[in-house]
C-alpha positions in Angstrom: -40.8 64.9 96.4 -43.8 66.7 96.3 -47.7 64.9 95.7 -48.1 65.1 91.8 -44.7 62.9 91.7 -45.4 60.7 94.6 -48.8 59.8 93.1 -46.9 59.3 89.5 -44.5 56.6 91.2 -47.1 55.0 92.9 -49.3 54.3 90.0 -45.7 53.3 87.8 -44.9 50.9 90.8 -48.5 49.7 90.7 -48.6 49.5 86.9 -45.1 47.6 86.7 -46.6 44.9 89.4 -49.8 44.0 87.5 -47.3 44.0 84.5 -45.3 41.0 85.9 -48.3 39.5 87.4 -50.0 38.9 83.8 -46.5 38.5 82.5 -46.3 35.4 85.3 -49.7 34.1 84.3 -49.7 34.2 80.8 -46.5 31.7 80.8 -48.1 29.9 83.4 -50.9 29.5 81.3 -49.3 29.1 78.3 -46.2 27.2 78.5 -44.8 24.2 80.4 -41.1 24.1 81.6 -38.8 21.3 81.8 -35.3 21.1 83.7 -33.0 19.4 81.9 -29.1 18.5 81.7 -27.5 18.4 78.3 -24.3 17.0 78.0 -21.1 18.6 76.3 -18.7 17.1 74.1 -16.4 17.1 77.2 -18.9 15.3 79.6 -19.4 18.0 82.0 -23.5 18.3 82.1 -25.2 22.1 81.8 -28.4 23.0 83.6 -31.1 24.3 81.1 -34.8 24.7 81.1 -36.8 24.7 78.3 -39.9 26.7 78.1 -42.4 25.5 75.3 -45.8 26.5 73.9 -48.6 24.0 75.4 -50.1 24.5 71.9 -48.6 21.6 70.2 -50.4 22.7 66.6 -47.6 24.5 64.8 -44.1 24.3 65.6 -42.1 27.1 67.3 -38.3 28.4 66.8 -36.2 28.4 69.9 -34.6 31.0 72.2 -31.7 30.6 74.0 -30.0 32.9 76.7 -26.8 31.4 78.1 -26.2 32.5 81.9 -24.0 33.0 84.8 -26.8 34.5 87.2 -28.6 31.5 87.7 -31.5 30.9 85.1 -33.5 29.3 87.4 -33.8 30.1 91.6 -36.8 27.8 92.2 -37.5 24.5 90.8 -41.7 25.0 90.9 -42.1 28.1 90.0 -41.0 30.1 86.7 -37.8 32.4 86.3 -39.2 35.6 86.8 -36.2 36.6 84.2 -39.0 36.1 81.4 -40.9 39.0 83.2 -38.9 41.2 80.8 -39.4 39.7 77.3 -43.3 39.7 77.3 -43.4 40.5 73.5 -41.5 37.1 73.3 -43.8 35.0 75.5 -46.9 36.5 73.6 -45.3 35.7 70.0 -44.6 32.6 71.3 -41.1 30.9 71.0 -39.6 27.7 72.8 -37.6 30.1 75.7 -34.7 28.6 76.7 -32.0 29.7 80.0 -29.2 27.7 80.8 -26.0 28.4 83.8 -23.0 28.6 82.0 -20.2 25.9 82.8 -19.8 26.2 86.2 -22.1 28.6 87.4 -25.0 27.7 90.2 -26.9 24.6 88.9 -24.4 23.6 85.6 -21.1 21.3 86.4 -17.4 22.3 85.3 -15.2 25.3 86.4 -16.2 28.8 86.1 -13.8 31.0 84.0 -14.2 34.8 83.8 -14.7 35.8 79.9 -13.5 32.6 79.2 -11.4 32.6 76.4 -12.4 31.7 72.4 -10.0 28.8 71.3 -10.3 28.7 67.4 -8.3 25.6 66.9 -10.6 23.2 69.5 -9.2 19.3 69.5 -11.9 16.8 69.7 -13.1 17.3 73.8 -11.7 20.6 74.1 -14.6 23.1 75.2 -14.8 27.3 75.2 -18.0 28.9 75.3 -18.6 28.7 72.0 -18.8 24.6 72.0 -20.9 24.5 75.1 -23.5 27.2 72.4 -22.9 24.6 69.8 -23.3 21.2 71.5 -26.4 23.1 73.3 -28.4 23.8 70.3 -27.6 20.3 68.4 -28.9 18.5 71.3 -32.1 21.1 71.4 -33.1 21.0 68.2 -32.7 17.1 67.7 -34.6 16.6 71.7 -37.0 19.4 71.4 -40.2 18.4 70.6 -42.4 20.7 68.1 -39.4 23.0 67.1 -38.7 24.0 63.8 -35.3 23.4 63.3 -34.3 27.2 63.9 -32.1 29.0 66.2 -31.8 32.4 68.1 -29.5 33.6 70.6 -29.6 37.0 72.7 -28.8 38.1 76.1 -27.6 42.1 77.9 -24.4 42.6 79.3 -22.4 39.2 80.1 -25.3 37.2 78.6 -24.7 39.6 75.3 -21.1 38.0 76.0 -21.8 34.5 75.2 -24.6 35.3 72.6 -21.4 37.2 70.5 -19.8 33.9 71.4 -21.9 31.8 69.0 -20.7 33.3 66.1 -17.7 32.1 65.1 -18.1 29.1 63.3 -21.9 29.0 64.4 -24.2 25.8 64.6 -26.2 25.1 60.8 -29.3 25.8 63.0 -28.2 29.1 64.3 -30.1 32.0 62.4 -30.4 34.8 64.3 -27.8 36.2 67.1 -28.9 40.0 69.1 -25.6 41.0 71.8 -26.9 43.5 73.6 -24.6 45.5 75.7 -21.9 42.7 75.2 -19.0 42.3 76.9 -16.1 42.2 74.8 -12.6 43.9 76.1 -12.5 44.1 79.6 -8.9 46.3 78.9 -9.8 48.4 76.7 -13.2 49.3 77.2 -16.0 47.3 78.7 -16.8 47.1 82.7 -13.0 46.9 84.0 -10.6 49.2 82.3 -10.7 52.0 79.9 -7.8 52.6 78.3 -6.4 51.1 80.8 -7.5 52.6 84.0 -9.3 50.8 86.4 -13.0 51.5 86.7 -12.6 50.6 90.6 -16.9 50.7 91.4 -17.7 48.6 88.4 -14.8 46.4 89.9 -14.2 45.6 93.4 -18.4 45.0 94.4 -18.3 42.9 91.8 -15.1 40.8 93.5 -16.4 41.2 96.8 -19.9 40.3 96.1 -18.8 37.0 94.2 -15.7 36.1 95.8 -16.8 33.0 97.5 -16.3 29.5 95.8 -19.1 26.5 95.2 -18.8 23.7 96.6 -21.1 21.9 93.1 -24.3 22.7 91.6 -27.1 25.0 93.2 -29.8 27.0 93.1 -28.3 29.0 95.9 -26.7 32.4 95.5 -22.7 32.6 95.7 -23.1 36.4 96.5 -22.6 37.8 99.8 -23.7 41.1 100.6 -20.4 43.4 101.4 -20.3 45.4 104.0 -19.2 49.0 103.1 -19.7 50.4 106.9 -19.8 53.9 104.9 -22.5 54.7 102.6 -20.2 58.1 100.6 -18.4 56.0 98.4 -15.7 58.5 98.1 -15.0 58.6 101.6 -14.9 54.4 101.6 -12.8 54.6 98.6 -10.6 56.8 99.6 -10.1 54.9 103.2 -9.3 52.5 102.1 -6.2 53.7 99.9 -4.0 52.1 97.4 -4.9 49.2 95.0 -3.0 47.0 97.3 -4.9 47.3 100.3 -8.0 46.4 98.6 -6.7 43.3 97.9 -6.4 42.2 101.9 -9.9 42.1 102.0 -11.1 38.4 103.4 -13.9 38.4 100.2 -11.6 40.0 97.6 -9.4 37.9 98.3 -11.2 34.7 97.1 -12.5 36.0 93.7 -9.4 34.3 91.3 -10.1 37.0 89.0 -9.4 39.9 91.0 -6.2 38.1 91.9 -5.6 37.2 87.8 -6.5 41.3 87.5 -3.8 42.3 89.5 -1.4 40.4 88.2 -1.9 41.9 84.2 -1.4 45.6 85.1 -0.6 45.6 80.7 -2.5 44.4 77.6 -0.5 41.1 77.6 -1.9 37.7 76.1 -4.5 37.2 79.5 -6.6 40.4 78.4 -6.0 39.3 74.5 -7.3 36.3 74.7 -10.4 37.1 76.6 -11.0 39.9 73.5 -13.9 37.5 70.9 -13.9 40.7 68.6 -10.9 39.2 66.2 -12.4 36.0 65.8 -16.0 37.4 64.4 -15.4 36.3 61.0 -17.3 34.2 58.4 -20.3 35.3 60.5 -23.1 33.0 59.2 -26.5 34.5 61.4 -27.9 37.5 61.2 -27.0 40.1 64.1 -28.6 42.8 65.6 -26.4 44.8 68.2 -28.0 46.4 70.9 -26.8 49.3 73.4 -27.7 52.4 75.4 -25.9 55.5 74.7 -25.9 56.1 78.6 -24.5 52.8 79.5 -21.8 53.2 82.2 -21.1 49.0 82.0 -20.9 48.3 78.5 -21.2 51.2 75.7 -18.0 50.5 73.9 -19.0 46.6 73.3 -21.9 47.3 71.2 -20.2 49.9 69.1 -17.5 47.7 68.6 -18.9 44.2 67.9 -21.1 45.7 65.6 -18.0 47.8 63.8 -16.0 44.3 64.0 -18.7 42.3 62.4 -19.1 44.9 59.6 -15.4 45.0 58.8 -14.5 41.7 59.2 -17.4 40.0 56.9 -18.0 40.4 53.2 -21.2 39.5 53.5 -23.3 39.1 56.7 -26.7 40.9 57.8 -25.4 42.9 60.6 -27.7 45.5 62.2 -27.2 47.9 65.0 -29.8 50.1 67.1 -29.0 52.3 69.9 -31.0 54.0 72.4 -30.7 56.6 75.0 -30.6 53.7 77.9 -28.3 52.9 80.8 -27.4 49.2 80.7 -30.2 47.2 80.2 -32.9 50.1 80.2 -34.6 49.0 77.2 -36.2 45.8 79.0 -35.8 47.3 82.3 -38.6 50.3 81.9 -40.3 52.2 79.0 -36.7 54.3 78.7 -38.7 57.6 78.8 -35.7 59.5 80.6 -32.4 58.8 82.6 -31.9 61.2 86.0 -33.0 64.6 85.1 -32.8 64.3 81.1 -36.5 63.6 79.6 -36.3 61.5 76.3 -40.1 62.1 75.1 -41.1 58.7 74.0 -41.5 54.8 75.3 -37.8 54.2 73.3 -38.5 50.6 74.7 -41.7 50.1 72.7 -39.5 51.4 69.8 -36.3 48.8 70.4 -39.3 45.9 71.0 -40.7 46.4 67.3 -37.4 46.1 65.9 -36.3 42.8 68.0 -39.3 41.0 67.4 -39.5 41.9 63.6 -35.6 40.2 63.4 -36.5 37.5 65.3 -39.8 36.4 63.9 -38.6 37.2 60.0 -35.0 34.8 60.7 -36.4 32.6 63.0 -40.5 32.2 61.5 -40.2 33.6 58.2 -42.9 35.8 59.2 -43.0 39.7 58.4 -40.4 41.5 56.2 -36.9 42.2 56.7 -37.2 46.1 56.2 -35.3 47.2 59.3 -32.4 49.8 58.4 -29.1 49.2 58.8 -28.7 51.9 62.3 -31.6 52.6 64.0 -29.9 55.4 66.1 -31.9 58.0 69.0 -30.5 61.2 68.4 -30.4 62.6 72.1 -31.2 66.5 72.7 -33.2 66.1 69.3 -34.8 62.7 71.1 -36.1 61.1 68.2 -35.4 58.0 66.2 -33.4 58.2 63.0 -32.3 55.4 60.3 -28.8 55.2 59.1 -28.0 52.7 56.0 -24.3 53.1 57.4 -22.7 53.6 61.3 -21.3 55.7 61.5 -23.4 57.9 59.0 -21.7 58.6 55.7 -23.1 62.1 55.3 -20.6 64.1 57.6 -18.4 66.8 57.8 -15.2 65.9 60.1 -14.5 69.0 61.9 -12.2 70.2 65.2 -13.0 71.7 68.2 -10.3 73.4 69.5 -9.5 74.0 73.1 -8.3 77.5 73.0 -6.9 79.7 76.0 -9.6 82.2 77.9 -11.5 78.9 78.6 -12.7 79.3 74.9 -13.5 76.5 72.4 -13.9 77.4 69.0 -13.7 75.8 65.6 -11.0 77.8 64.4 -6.9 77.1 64.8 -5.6 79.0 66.9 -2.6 81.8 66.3 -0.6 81.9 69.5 2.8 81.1 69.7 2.4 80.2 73.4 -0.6 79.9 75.4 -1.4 76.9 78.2 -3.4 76.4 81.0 -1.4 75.5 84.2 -3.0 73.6 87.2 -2.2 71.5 90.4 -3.6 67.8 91.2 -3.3 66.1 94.0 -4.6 62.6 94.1 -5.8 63.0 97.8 -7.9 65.6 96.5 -9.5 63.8 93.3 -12.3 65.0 91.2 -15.6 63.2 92.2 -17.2 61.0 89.0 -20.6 62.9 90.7 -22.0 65.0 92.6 -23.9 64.2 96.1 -23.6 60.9 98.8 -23.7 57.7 97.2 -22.9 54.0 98.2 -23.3 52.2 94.6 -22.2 53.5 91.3 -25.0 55.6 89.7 -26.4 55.1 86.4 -27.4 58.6 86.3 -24.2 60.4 86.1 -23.7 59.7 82.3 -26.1 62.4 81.8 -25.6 64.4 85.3 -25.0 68.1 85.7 -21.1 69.0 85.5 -21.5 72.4 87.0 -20.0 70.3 90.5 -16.9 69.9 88.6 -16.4 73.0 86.3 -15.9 75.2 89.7 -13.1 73.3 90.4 -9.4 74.7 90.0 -8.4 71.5 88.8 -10.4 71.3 85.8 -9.9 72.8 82.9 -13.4 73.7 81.1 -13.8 75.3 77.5 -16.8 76.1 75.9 -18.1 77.7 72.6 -20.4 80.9 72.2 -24.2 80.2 71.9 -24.9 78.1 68.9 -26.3 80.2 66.4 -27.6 77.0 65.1 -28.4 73.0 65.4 -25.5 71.2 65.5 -25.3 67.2 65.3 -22.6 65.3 66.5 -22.5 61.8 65.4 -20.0 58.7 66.0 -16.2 58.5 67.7 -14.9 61.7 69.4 -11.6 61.8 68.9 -9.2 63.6 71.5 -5.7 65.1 70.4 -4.2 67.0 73.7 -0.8 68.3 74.4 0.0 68.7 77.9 3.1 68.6 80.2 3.1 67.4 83.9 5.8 67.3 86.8 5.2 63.3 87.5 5.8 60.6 85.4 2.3 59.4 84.5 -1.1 60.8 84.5 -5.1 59.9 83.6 -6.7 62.1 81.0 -10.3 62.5 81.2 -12.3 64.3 78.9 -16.1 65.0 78.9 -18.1 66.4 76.4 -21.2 68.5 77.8 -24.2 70.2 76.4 -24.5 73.4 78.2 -28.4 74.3 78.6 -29.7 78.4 78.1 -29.9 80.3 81.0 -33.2 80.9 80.3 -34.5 77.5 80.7 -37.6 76.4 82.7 -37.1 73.6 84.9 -38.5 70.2 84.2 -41.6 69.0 85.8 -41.1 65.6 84.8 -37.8 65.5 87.0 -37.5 63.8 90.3 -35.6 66.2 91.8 -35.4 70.2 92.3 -32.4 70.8 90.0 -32.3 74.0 88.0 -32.4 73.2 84.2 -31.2 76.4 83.4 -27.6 76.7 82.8 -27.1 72.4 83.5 -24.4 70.8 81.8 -25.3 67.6 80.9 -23.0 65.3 80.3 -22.9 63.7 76.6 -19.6 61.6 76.4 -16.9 61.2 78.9 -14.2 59.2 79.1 -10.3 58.2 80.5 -7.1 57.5 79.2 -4.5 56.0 81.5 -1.4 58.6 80.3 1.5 55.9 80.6 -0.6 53.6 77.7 -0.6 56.6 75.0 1.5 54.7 73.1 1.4 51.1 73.8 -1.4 49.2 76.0 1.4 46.6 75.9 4.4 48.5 77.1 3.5 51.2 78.9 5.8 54.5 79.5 6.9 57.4 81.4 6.5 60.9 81.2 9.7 63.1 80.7 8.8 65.9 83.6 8.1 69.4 82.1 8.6 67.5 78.2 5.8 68.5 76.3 3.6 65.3 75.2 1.1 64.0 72.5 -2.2 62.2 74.1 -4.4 60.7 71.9 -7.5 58.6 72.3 -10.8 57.7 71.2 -13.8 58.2 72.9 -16.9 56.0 72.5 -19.2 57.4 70.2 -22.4 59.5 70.6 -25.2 60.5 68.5 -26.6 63.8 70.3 -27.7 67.0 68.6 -27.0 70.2 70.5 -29.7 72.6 69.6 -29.4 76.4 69.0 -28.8 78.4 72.2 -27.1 76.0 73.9 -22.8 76.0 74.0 -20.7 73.1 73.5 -18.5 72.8 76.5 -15.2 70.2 77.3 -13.8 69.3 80.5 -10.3 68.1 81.0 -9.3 66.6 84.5 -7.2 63.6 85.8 -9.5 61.8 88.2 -12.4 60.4 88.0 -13.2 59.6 91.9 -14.1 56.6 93.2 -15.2 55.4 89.7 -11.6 55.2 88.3 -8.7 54.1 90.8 -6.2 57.4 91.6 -3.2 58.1 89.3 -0.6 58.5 91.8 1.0 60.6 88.9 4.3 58.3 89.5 5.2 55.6 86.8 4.1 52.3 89.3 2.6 49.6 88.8 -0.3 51.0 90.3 -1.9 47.6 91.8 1.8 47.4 94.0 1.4 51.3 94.5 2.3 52.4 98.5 0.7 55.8 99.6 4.3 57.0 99.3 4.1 56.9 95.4 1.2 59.2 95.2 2.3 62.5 94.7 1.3 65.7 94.0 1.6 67.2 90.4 1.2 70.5 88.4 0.0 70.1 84.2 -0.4 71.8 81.4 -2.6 71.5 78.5 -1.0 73.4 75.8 -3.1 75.9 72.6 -0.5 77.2 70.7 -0.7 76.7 67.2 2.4 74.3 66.9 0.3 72.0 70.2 -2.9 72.7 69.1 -5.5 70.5 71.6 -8.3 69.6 69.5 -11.6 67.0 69.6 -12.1 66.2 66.2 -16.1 65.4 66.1 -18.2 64.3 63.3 -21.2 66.4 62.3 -24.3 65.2 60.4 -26.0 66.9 57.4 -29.0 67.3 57.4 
């Protein structure tokens, strides 16, 4: 790192410091805090503090964030959680944290997602109850609040702030899930399409394997020791599914067992889905997420998409930014690894939360935000929407064509495929370099790593003779053939950069810009779910087949004399489990059932591949 960006990092390091410091002593000054235990309709007591204006002149709405990762460490001094919502403390709200049921200072059992039950009998509890019976008790113990409600929270938080909704509390107004949790099957944190996101999964188990023994302040998670620091060499050591599971700290996390024992989109992963039951939505929502989010992109997209179809008439508002998971409190959101965005996007997403909040909860301000406030990437700046996805569009497909070329045209052939061997002990790396934790940087990392390898199939367009703006799902069509009897399907769409570029100063690294393909969208279907999540099904050997999926959407404009390129591959290493390319059950998988495989992805005009995209006019 040479001195211009060591000197930049110091003064951001010194800068974000003094930032908490004030942040510390303006609540100190400010606002008094109160531990309290409110009681649920069940009995079981939850752990919440209340932090409320010391000027007692005026009354104040409240905010709640509902938590498993323990709202408050230390009884005398203030979570340091409010560090990131200064805009809130300033404006002045009663800021409220409480541990979920069972979770570090809160009594009752701890359950994972923990199911909606619609049809509740009179002392029968989910986390929507524990929402409700918290907010009746606050706003009839509170003193100097005025009667109104907000709820918000990022990732698992966003969880049980989506949780509120159905058949919210009177006093409920205003509900923002950000990066929420909402199908850990289908798309959030766990699975995609049904293939295990193994990083996102197993630290997670390990780290918070270990039981309580009651209520505490002190932390459940114990630092696991990975004895490697390359990832994909620990991964790959330690082999099947099944061996993961003889771990001593694995082995006490009850949802890692429950995981293991649901290979299928049966009734446990159902029931843990709230997106059905977001109906009759009475609040107004604003849905936050990050375009680069590698935890949690396709629970925005879809709570918001589930609110809007589900209600007649509800104020439902989305914005998303170019952030990886959380980035928009986390930092100013100026650029993610070596992709510069131009702007404090932060200072942008804080203007639009505090206008919702203070117009629903104060009655202050006016209610003029649109209904998508969407960052077009490569174009990096802000655009408003009055529909997601944008109705001015022209559907189009991008064909993957042989000679490695992708075009918008059909193509002729009568037969034409590309051929290729995998073997899983050989899998495609998710990223480039020595890592021990899951980056957040390789949503928008260079793909040239994985390009020069003979088992992935890339396509590209000529130079873009003009601007082209892709905007909501990608939708993949691929026909392909392999030897096994399953297979995973990844597919990445990349921005290929001129050859003539200059290289970034900005950027903490060397990299050349010039010629980097930055990853837009990628994403994984698990081959033996292409037709049912529920009852999954082999591949006929040789028999050509139909895979179909949809990938999360994106909102990214690739400018003139760059190339659209797509990548085809099936692994995803360490940050998917391996395919063993045998119909398994892959958790009960042996190292005998992984076996070597040859594909095909067909172009003939009869098994045309395709990505059908949606582009925006302008």
């Amino acid at each position: 790192m040479n001195t211009i960006k060591k000197t930049i990092l110091f003064f951001s390091l010194l800068l974000a410091c003094s930032f908490q410091l004030f942040a510390q002593n303006d609540i100190q000054q400010n606002y008094t805090k109160e531990e309290i235990q409110i009681e649920m309709r069940d009995g079981v007591k939850l752990f919440t503090s209340v932090y409320a204006p010391r000027d007692k002149s005026i009354s104040y709405p409240i905010l709640i964030i509902r938590t498993p990762f323990n709202s408050e460490p230390n009884k005398d001094k203030n979570s340091k959680f409010l560090n990131y919502f200064t805009h809130l403390v300033k404006e002045k709200y009663i800021l409220v944290r409480q541990d979920v049921r069972g979770k570090y200072m809160s009594e009752g059992e701890f359950v994972e997602v923990r199911p909606y039950n619609p049809n509740k009998k009179k002392k029968e509890t989910d986390e929507n109850s524990d929402a409700y019976d918290t907010i009746d008790w606050l706003v009839h113990n509170v003193d100097n609040n005025n009667g109104n409600v907000g709820v918000f929270g990022i990732s698992y938080m966003g969880f049980y702030a989506t949780m509120t909704l159905p058949n919210a509390h009177p006093a409920l107004k205003a509900v923002s899930p950000q990066a929420p949790v909402t199908d850990w099957f289908l798309g959030d944190d766990r699975h995609h399409n049904g293939a295990f996101f193994l990083m996102d999964s197993f630290p997670k188990s390990a780290a918070m394997g270990i039981p309580r023994n009651g209520p505490t302040r002190l932390s459940s998670k114990v630092p696991f020791d990975y004895k490697n620091k390359d990832n994909y060499a620990f991964y790959k050591e330690l082999g099947p599914i099944k061996n993961m599971q003889q771990k001593p700290t694995v082995q006490t996390n009850k949802f890692w067992s429950d995981l293991i024992k649901h290979p299928n989109y049966d009734s446990f992963w159902k029931a843990r889905n709230v997106l059905p039951h977001l109906k009759n939505v009475a609040p107004a929502v604003l849905v936050v997420g990050g375009w680069f989010d590698a935890e949690d992109l396709y629970g925005p997209l879809k709570t918001y998409e589930a609110i809007e179809t589900q209600n007649k008439t509800v104020e439902n508002s989305l914005i998303m930014g170019p952030w990886f998971h959380g980035q928009w409190v986390l930092d100013e959101g100026k650029k993610l690894g070596n992709i510069n965005f131009e702007s404090n996007t932060r200072a942008y997403f804080r203007d639009v939360e505090l206008k919702f909040f203070n117009y629903h909860l104060k009655n202050k301000g006016e209610m003029d935000l649109p209904e998508a406030s969407i960052f077009i990437t490569g174009a990096n700046k802000w655009k408003a929407f009055n529909a997601w996805p944008p109705l001015n569009i022209e559907k189009k497909e991008l064909f993957l064509g042989c000679d490695e070329k992708l075009s918008f045209s059909k193509p002729a052939a009568t037969a034409c495929y590309d051929e290729y061997a995998v073997d899983p002990n050989k899998p495609v790396p998710y990223a480039e370099g020595i890592h021990l934790k899951r980056t957040r940087e390789y949503m928008t990392d260079d793909q040239r790593f994985a390009s020069r390898r003979p088992d992935v199939m890339v396509y590209q367009t000529a130079i873009l003779e003009e601007d082209i703006t892709v905007v909501g799902a990608l939708n993949v069509n691929l026909f392909v053939s392999t030897t096994g009897t399953d297979a995973d399907y990844v597919v990445k769409m990349i921005d290929v950069f001129p050859n003539e570029l200059e290289n970034d100063e900005q950027n903490d690294t060397d990299i050349t810009m010039a010629g980097y393909q930055m990853l837009v969208r990628g994403d994984v279907m698990r081959g033996k779910f292409r037709n049912s999540f529920e009852n999954p099904e082999p591949f006929t050997p040789g028999q050509v087949t139909e895979v179909s999926f949809e990938m999360p959407a994106t909102a990214h404009q690739f400018k003139k004399g760059h190339r659209i390129m797509i990548q085809v591959q099936n692994s995803w290493f360490p940050l998917v489990d391996i395919n063993p390319q045998s119909f398994v059950n892959i958790y009960e998988a042996d190292e005998k059932d992984f076996i070597k495989a040859t594909h095909r992805i067909y172009h003939d005009a009869e098994h045309a591949s395709k990505i059908s995209i949606r582009i925006l006019k302008e």
